[in-house]
C-alpha positions as CSV (number, residue, x, y, z in Angstrom):
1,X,73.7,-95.4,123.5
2,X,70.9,-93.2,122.5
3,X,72.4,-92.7,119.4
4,X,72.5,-96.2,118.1
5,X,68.9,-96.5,119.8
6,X,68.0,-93.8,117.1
7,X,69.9,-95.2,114.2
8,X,68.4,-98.7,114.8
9,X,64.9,-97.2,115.3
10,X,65.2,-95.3,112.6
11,X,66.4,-98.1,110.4
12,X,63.6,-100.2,111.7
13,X,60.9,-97.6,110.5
14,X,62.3,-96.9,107.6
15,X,62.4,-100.8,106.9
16,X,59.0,-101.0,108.1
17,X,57.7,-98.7,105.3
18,X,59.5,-99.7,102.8
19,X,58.9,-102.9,102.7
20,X,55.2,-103.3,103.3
21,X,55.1,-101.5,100.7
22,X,53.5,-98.5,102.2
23,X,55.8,-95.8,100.3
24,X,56.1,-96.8,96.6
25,X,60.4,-97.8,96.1
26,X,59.9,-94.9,93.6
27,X,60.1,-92.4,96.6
28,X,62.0,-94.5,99.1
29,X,64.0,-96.7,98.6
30,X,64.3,-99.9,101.4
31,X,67.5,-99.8,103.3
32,X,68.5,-102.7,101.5
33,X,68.7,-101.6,98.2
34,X,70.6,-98.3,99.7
35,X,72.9,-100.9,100.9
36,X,74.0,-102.7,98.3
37,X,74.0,-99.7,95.8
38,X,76.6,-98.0,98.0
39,X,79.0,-100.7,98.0
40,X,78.7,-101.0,93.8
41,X,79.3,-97.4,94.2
42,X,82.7,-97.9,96.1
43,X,83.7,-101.2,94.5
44,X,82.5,-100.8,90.9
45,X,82.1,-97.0,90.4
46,X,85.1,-95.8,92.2
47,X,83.4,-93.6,94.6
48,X,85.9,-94.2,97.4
49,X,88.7,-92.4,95.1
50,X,86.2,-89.6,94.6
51,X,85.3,-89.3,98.7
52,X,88.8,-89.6,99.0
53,X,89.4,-86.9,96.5
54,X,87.2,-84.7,98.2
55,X,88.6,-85.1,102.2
56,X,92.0,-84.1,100.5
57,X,90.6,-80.7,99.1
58,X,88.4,-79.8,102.6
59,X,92.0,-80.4,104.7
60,X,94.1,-78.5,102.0
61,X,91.8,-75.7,102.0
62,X,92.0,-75.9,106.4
63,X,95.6,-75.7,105.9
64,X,96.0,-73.0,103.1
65,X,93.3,-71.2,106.0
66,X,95.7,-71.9,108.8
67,X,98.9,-71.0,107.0
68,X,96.7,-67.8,105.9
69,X,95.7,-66.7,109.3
70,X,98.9,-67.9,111.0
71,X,100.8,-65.3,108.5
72,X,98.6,-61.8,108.8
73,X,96.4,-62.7,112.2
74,X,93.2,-61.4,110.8
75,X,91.4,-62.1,113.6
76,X,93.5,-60.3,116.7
77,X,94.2,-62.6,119.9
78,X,91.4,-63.8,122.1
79,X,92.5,-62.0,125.2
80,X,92.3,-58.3,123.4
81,X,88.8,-59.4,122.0
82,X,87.6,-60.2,125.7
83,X,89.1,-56.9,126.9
84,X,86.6,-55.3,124.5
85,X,83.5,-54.7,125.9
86,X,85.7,-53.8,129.5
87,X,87.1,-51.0,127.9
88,X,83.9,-50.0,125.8
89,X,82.7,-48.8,129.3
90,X,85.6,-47.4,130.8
91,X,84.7,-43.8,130.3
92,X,81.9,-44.2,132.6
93,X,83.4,-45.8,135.0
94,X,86.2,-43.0,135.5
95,X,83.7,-40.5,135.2
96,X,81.9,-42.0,137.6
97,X,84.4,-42.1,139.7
98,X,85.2,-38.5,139.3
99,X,82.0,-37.5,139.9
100,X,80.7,-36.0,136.4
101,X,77.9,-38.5,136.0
């Protein structure tokens, strides 16, 4: 809910701005005009094969990553990296224990 109470008072402002004529349409541009742009961009232009285009690169590159880290495990398992700093300080706790420190 407080999301779309942002995006519609965002709009609103923006709207407000723009069309009063407060910021020159040289600098902003109304919400309208974004509008109707981006949908001759996707219907004239072909900007929706482009988008498209791009999502398919982003998700081959997260699988070539997954296949890649599935393979050689770079990155070792999250249980040995939480271990880590437990047995970082195990020296002092045995020689605590055994009364050198």
């Amino acid at each position: 809910m407080l999301g779309l109470a942002f995006f519609v008072l965002f709009t609103l402002l923006w709207s407000a701005v723009t069309f009063s004529g407060f910021v020159s349409k040289t600098f902003l541009a109304d919400p309208w005009m974004m509008l109707t742009s981006g949908l001759r961009l996707l219907t004239e232009y072909g900007f929706a094969k482009d988008i498209g285009m791009t999502v398919w690169r982003v998700l081959g590159g997260f699988v070539i990553a997954a296949i890649l880290v599935a393979r050689f495990h770079p990155v070792p398992p999250v249980p040995v990296l939480s271990m880590l700093p437990a047995l970082m300080g195990i020296d002092r706790v045995v020689a605590t224990m055994a009364g050198l420190k």
